[in-house]
mmCIF file as gemmi writes it, N, C-alpha and C atoms, coordinates in Angstrom:
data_model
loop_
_atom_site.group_PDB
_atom_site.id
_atom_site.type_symbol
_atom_site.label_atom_id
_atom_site.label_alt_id
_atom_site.label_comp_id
_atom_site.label_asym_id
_atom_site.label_entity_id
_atom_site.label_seq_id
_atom_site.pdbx_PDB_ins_code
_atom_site.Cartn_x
_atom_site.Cartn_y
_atom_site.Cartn_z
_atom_site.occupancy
_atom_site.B_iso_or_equiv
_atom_site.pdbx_formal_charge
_atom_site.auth_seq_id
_atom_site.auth_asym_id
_atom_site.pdbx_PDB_model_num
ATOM 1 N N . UNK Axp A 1 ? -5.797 16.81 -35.156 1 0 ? 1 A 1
ATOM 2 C CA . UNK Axp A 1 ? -7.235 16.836 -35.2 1 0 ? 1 A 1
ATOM 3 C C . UNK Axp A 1 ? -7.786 15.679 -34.362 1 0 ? 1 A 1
ATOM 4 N N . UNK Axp A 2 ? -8.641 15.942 -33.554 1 0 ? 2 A 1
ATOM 5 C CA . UNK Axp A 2 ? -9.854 14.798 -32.664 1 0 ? 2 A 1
ATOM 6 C C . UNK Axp A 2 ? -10.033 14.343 -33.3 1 0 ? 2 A 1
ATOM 7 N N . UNK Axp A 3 ? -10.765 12.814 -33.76 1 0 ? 3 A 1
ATOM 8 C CA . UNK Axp A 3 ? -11.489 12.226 -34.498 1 0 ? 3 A 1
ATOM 9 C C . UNK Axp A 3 ? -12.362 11.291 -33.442 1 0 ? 3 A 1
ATOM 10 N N . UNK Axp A 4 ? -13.214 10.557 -34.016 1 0 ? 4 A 1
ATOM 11 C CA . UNK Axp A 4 ? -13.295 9.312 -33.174 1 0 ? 4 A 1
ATOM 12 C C . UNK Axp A 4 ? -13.92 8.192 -34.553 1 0 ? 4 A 1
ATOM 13 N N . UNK Axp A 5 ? -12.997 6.797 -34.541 1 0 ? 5 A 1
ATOM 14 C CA . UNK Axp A 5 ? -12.627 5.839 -34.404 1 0 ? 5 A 1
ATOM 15 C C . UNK Axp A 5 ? -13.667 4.596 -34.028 1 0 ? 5 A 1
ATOM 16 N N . UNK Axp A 6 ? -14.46 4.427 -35.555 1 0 ? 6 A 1
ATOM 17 C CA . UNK Axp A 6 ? -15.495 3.32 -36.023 1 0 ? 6 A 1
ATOM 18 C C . UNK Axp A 6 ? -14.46 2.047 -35.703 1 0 ? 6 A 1
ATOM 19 N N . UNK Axp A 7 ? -14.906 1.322 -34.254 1 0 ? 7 A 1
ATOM 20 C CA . UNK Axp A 7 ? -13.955 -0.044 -34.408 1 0 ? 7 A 1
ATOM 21 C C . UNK Axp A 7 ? -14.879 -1.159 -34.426 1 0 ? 7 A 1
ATOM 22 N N . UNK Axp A 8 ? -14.749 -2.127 -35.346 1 0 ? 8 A 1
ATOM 23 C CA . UNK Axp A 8 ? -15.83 -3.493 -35.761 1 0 ? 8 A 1
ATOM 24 C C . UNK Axp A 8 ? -14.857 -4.577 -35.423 1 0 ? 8 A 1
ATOM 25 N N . UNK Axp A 9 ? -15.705 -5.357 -34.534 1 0 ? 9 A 1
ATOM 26 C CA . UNK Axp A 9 ? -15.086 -6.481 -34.173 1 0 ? 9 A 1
ATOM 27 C C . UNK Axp A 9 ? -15.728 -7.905 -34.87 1 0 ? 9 A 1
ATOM 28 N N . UNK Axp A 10 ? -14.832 -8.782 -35.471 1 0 ? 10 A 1
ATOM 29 C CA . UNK Axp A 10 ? -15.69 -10.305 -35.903 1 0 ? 10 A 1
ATOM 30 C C . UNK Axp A 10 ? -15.655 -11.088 -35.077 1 0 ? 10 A 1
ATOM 31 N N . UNK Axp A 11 ? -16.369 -12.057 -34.211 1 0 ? 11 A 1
ATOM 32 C CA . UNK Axp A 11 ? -16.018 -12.488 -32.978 1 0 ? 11 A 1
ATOM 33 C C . UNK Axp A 11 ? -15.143 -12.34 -32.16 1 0 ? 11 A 1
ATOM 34 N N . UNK Axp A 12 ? -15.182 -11.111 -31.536 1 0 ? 12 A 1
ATOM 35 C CA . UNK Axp A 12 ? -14.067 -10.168 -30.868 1 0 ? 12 A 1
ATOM 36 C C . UNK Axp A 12 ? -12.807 -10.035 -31.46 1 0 ? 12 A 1
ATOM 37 N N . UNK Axp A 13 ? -12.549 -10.171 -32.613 1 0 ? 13 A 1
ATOM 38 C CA . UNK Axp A 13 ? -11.135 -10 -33.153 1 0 ? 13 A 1
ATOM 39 C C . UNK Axp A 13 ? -11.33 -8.292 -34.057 1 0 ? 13 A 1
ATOM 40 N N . UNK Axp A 14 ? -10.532 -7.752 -33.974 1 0 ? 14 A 1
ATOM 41 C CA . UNK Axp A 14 ? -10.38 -6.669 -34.852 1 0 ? 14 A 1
ATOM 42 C C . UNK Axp A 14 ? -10.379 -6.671 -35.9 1 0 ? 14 A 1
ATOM 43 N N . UNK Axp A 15 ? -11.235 -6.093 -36.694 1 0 ? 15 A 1
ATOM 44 C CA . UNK Axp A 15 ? -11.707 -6.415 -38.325 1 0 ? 15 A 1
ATOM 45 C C . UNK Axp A 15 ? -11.478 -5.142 -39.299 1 0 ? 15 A 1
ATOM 46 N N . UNK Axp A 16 ? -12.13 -4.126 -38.706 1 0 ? 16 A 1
ATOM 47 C CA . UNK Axp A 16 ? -11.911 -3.152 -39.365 1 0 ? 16 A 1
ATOM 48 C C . UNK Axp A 16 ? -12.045 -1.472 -38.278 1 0 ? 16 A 1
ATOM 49 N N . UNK Axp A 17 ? -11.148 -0.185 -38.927 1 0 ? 17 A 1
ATOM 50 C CA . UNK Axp A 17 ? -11.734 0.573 -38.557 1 0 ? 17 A 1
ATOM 51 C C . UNK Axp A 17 ? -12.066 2.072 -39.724 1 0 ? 17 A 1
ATOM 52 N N . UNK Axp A 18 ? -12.664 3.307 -39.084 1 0 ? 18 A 1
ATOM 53 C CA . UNK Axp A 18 ? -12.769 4.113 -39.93 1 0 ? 18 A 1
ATOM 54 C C . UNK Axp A 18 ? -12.818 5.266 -39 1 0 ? 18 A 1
ATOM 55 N N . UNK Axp A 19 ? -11.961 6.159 -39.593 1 0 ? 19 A 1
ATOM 56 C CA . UNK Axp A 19 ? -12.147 7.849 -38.341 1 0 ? 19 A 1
ATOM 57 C C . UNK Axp A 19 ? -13.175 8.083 -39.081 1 0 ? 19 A 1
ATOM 58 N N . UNK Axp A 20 ? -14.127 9.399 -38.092 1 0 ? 20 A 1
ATOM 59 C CA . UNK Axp A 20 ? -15.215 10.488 -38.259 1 0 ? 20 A 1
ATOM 60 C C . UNK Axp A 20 ? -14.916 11.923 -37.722 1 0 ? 20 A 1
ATOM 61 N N . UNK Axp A 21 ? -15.009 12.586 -38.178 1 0 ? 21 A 1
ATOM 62 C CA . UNK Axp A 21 ? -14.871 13.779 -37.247 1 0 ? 21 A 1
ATOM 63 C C . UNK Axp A 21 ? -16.074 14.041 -36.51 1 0 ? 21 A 1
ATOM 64 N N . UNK Axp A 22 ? -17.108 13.843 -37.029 1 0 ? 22 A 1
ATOM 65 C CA . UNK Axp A 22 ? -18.579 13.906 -36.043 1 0 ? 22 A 1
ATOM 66 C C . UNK Axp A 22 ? -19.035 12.733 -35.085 1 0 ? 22 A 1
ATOM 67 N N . UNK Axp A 23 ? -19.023 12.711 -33.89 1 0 ? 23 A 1
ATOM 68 C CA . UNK Axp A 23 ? -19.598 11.338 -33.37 1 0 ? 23 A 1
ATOM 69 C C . UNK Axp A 23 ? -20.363 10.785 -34.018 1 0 ? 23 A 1
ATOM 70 N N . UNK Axp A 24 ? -21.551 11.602 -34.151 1 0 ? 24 A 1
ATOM 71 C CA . UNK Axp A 24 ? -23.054 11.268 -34.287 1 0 ? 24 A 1
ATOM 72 C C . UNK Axp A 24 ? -22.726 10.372 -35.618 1 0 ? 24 A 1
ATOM 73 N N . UNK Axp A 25 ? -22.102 11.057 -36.245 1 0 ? 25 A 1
ATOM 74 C CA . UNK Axp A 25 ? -22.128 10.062 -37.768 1 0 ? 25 A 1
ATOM 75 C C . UNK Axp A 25 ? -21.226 8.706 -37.151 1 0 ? 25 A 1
ATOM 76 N N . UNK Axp A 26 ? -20.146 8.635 -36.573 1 0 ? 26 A 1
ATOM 77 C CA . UNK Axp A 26 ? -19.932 7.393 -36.228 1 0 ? 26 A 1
ATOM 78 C C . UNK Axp A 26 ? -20.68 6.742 -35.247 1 0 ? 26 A 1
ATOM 79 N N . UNK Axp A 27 ? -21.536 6.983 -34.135 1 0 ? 27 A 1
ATOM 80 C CA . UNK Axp A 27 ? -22.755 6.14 -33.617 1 0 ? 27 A 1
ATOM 81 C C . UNK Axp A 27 ? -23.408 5.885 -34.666 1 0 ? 27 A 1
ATOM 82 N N . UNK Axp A 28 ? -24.09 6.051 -36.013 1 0 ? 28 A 1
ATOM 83 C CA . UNK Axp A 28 ? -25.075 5.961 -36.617 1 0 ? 28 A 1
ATOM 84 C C . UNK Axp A 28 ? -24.14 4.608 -36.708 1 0 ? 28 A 1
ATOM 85 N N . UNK Axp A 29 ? -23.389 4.83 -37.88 1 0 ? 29 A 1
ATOM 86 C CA . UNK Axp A 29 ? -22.928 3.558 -38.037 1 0 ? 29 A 1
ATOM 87 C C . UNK Axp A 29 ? -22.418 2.525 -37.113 1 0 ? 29 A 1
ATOM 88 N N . UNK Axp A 30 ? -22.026 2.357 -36.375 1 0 ? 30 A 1
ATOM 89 C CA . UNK Axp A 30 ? -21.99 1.499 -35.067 1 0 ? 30 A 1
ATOM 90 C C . UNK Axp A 30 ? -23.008 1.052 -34.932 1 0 ? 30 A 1
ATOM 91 N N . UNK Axp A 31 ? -24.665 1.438 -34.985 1 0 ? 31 A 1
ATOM 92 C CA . UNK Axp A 31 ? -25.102 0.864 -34.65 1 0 ? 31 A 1
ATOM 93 C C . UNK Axp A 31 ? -25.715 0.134 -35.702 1 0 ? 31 A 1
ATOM 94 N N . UNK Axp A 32 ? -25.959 0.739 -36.854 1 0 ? 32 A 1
ATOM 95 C CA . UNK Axp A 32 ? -26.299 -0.201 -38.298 1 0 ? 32 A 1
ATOM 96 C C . UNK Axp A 32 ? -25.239 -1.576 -38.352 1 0 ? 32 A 1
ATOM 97 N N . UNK Axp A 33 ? -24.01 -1.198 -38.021 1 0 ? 33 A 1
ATOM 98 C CA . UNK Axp A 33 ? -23.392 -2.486 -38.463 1 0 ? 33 A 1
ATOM 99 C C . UNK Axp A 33 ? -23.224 -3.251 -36.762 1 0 ? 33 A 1
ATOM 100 N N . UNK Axp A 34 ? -23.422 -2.863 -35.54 1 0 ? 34 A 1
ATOM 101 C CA . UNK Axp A 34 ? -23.219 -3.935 -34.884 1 0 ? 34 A 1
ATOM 102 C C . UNK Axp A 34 ? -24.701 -4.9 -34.912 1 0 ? 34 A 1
ATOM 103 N N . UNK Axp A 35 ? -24.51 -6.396 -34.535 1 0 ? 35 A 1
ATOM 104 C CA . UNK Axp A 35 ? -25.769 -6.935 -34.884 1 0 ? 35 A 1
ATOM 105 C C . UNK Axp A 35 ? -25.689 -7.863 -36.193 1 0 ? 35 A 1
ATOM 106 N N . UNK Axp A 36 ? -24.983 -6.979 -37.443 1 0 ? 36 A 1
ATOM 107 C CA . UNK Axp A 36 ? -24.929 -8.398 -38.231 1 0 ? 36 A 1
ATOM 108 C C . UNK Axp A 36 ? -24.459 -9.452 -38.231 1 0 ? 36 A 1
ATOM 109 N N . UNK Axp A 37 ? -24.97 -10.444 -39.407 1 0 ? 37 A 1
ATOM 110 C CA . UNK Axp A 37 ? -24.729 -11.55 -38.858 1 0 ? 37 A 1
ATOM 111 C C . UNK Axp A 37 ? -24.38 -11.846 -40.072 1 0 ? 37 A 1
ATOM 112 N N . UNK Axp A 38 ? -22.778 -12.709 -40.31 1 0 ? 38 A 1
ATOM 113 C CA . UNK Axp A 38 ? -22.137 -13.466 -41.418 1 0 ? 38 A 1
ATOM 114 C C . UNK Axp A 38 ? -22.124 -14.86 -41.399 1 0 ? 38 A 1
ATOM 115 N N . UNK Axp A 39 ? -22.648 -15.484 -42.197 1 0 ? 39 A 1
ATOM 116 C CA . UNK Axp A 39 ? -22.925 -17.034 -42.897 1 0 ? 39 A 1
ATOM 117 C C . UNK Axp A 39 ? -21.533 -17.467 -42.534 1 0 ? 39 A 1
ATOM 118 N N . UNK Axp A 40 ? -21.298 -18.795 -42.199 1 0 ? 40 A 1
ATOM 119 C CA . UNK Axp A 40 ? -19.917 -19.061 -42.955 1 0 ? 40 A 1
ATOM 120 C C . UNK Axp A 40 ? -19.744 -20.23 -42.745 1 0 ? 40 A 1
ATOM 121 N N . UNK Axp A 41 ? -18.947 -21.634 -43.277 1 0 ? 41 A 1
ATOM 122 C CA . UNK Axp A 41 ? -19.288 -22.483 -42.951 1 0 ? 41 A 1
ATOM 123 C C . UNK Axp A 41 ? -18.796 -23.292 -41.539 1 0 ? 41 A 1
ATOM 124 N N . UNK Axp A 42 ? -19.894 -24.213 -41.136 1 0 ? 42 A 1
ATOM 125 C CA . UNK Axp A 42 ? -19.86 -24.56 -39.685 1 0 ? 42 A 1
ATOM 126 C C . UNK Axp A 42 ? -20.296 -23.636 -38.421 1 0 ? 42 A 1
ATOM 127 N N . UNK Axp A 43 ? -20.156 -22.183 -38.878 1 0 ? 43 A 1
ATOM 128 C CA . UNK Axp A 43 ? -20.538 -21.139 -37.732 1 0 ? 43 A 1
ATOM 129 C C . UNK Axp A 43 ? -21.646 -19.953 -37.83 1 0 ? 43 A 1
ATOM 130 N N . UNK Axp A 44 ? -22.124 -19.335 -37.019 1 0 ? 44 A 1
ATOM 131 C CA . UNK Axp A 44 ? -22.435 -17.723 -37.654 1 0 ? 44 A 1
ATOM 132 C C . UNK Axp A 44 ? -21.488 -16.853 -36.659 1 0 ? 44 A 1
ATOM 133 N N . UNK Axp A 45 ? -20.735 -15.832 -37.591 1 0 ? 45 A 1
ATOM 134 C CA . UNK Axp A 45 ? -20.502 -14.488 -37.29 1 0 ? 45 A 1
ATOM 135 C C . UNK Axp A 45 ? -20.633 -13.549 -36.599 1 0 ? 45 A 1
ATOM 136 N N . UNK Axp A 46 ? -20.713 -12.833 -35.663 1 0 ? 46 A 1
ATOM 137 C CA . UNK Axp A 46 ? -21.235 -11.704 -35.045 1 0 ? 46 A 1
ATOM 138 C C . UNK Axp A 46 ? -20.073 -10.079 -35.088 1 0 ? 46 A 1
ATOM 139 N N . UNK Axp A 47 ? -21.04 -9.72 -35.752 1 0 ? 47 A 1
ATOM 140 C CA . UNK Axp A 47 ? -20.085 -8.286 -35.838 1 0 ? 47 A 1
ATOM 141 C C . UNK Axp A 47 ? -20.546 -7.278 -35.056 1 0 ? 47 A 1
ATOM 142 N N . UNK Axp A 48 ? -19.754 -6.432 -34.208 1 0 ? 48 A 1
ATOM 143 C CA . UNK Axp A 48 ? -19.659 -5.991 -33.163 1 0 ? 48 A 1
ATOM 144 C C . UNK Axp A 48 ? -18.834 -4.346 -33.428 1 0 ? 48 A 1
ATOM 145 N N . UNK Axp A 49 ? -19.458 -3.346 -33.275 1 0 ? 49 A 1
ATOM 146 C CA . UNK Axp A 49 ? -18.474 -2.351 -33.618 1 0 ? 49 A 1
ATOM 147 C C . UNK Axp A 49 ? -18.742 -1.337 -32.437 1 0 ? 49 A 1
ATOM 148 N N . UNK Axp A 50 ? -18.333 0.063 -32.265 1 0 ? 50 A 1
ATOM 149 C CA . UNK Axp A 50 ? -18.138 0.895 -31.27 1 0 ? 50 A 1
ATOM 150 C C . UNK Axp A 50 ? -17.121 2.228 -31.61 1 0 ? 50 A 1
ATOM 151 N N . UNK Axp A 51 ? -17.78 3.277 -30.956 1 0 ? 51 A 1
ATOM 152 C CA . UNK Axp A 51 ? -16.721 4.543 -31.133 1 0 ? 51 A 1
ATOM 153 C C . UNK Axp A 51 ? -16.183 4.427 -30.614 1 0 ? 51 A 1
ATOM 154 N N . UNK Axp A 52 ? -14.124 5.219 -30.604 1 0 ? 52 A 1
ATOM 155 C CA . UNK Axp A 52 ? -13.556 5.404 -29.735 1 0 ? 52 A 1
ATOM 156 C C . UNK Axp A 52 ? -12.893 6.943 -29.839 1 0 ? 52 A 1
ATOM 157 N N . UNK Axp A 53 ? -12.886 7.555 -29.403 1 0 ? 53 A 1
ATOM 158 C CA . UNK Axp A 53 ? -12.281 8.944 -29.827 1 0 ? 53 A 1
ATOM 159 C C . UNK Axp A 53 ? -10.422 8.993 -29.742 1 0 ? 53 A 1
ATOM 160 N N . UNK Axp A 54 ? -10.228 9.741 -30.319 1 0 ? 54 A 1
ATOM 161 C CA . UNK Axp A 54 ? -8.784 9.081 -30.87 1 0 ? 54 A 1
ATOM 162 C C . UNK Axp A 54 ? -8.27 10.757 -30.218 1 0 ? 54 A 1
ATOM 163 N N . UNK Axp A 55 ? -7.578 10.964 -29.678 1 0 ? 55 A 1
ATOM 164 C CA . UNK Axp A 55 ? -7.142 12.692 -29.578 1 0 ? 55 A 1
ATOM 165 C C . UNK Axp A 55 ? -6.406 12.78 -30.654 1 0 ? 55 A 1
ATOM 166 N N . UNK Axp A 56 ? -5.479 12.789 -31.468 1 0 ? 56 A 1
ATOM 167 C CA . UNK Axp A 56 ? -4.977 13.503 -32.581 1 0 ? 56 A 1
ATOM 168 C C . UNK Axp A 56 ? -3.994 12.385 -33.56 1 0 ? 56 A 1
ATOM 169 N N . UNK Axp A 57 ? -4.706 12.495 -35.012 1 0 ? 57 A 1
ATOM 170 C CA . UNK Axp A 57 ? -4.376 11.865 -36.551 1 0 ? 57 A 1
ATOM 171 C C . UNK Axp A 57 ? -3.474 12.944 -37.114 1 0 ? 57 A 1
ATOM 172 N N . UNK Axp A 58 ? -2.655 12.646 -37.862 1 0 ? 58 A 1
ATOM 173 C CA . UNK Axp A 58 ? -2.386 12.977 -39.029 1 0 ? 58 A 1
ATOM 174 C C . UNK Axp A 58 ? -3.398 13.297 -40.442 1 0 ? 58 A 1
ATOM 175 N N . UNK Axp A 59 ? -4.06 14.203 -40.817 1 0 ? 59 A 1
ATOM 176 C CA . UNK Axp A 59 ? -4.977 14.03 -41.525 1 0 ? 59 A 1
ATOM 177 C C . UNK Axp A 59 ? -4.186 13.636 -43.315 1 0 ? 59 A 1
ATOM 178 N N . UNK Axp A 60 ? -3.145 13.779 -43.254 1 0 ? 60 A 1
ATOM 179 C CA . UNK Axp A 60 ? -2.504 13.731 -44.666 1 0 ? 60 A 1
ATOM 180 C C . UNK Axp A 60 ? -1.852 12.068 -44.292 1 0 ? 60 A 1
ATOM 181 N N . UNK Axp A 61 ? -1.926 11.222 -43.557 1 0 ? 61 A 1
ATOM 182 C CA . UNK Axp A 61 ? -1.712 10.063 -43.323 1 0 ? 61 A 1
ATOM 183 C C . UNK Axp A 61 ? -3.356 8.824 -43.069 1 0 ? 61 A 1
ATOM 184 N N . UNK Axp A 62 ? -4.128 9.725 -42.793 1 0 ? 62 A 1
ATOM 185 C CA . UNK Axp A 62 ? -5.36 9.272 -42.412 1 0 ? 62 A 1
ATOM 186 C C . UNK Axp A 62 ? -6.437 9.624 -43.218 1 0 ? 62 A 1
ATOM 187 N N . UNK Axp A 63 ? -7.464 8.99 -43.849 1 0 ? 63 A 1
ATOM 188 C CA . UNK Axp A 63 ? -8.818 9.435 -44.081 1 0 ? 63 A 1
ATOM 189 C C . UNK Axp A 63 ? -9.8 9.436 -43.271 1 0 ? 63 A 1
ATOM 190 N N . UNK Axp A 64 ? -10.393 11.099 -43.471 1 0 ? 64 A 1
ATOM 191 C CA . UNK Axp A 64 ? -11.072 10.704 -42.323 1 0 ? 64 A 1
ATOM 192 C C . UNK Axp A 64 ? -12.985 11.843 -42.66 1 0 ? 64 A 1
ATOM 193 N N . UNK Axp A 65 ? -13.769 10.926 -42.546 1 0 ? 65 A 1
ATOM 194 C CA . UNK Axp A 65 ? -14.769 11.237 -43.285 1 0 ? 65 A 1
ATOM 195 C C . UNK Axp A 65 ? -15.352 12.206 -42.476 1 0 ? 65 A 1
């Protein structure tokens, strides 16, 4: 199965990801979460995320919304 591949970066490091089968639902979120901003001490945060389309998961190894 296609998916594409919610990737969030914390100051460019790889933080988290999540498959979609619909783009549109993973742009939505990409763009709600790139932009925030995490407290922490001495610094602020920048979280950074983006689709990537993945050509083919395992769906019985993967969740995929």
């Amino acid at each position: 199965m296609t998916v594409f591949m919610l990737m969030c970066y914390l100051n460019n490091v790889f933080d988290a990801g999540i498959y979609f089968k619909d783009v549109n639902e993973c742009l939505y979120y990409a763009d709600k979460l790139t932009g925030q901003k995490i407290n922490v001490p001495i610094k602020v945060e920048k979280y950074e995320c983006m689709c990537k389309l993945i050509p083919s998961v395992d769906e019985k190894k993967v969740k995929v919304y």
